[in-house]
N, C-alpha and C positions, 0 to 999 in steps of 0.2 A: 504493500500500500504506500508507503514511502516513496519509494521509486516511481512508484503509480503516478505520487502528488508532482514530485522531481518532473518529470515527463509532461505533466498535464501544463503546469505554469510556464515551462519551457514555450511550449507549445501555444499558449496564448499568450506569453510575450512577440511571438512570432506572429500572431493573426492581428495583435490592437495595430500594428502600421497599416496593416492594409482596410481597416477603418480613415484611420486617419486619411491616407490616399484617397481614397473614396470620395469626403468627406473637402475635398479638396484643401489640403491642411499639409504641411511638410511633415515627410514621414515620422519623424519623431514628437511627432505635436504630445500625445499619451504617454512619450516613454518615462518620464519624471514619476507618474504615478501609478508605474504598473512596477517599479524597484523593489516594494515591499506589498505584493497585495493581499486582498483579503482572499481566502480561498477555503473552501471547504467542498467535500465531499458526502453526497447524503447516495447511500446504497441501502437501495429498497428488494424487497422480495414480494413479489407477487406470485400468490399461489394460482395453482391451476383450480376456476371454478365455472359452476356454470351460470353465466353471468343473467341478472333479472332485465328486466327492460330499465335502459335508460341507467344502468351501473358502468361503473367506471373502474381504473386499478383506482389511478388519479384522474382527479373532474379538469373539463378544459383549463388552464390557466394558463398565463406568461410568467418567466421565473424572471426573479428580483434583478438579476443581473447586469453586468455590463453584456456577458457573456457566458453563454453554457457551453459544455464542453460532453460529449455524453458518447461513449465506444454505444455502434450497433449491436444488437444480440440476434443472435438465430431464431429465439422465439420473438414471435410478433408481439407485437401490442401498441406503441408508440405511435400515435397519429399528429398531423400538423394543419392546421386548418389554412387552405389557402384565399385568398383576395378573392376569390368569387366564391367562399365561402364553403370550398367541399373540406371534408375529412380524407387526407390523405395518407395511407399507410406509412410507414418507413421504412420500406423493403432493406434485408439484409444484403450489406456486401463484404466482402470479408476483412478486416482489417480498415475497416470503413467508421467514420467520426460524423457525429450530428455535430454543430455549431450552433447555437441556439443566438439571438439576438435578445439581451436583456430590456428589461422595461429601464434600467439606469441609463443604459443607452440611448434609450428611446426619448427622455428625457434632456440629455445632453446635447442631442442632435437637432434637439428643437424636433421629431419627430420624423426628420429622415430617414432612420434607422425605425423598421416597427418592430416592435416586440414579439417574438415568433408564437403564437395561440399553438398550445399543442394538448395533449392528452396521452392517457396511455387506457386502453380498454383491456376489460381480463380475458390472459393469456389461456390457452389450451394446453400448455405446460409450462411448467412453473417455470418464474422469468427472475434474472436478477440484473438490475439496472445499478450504472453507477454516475449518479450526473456528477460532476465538475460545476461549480459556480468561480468562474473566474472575475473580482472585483477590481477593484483602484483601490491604494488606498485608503484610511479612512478619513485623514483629515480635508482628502481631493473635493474641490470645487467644482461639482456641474452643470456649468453657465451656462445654455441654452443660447443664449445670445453669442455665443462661440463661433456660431452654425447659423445664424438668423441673416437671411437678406437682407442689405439696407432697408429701411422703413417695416419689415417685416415684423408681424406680431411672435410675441412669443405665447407657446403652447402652454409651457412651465415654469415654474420658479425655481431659479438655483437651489440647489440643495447638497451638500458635504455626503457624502458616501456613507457615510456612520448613520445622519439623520435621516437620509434615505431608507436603507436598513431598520431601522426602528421607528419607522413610520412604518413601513409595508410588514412587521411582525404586528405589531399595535393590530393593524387593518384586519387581518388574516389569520388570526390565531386567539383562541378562547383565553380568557384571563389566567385560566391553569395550565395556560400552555406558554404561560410570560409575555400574551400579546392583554388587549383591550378588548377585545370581540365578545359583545355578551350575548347570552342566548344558543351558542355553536358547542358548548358545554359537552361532553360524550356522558353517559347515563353511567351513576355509580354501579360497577360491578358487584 
């Protein structure tokens, strides 16, 4: 797992330039704040079930990130909702990487980057996923106006990487799960 994390940050130290390229920005526009980033790894296991109407592994969402980073599995389930709204598989290739575009991104970009909608629906044998959340550091600045047209509106409000993160747990997670979310509570066993 170590070498897993070694490999993954390597790895998207390698992909934030070619944002910034994009983005029409000089290639090292990111690199200041990808030297120490935030990073963590969340490996889930989805069992094999048989799924009811309208179940999920995980329900649609876009992850917090600048950037996901997620190795394909042989077993399916992984879907990505596209711009004319279909649910699209994530067929296996071998030695093959999702990249995920985060909502921090999306953010930064003033919206040019979108946040990639995905899902994962339950698997026919048991699946184990391992996302990458690749961040900026935490005290990183992002300005939205970085990225804005002259006279253009902005989408979003600056936000530090830390506050951002602790806004989007707040939002998304039950008080007993360290967020603000009331009501989302899971039923005492």
């Amino acid at each position: 797992m170590v070498r897993y994390q070694y490999a993954c940050a390597d790895l998207g130290r390698k992909i934030v330039p070619l944002y910034a390229l994009a983005l029409d920005k000089p290639i090292d526009f990111f690199d200041a704040h990808f030297k120490e980033p935030i990073m963590w790894t969340r490996n889930a296991h989805y069992p094999a079930v048989k799924p009811e109407d309208n179940q999920f592994g995980i329900s649609p969402h876009s992850d917090h990130s600048f950037l996901t980073i997620l190795p394909l599995t042989e077993v399916a389930g992984l879907q990505v909702l596209t711009r004319k709204g279909n649910w699209l598989p994530a067929r296996y290739i071998e030695d093959a990487i999702v990249v995920n575009t985060g909502e921090f991104l999306n953010l930064w970009s003033n919206g040019r980057f979108i946040a990639s909608p995905h899902c994962v629906v339950p698997p026919d044998k048991d699946r184990i996923s391992m996302a990458t959340f690749f961040d900026a550091a935490p005290e990183t600045l992002a300005d939205p106006a970085d990225f804005a047209e002259p006279g253009e509106k902005l989408k979003y409000e600056a936000s530090t990487m830390i506050d951002y993160v602790c806004w989007y747990i707040d939002r998304n997670y039950s008080s007993k799960a360290g967020g603000k979310q009331e009501g989302i509570e899971p039923d005492a066993a």
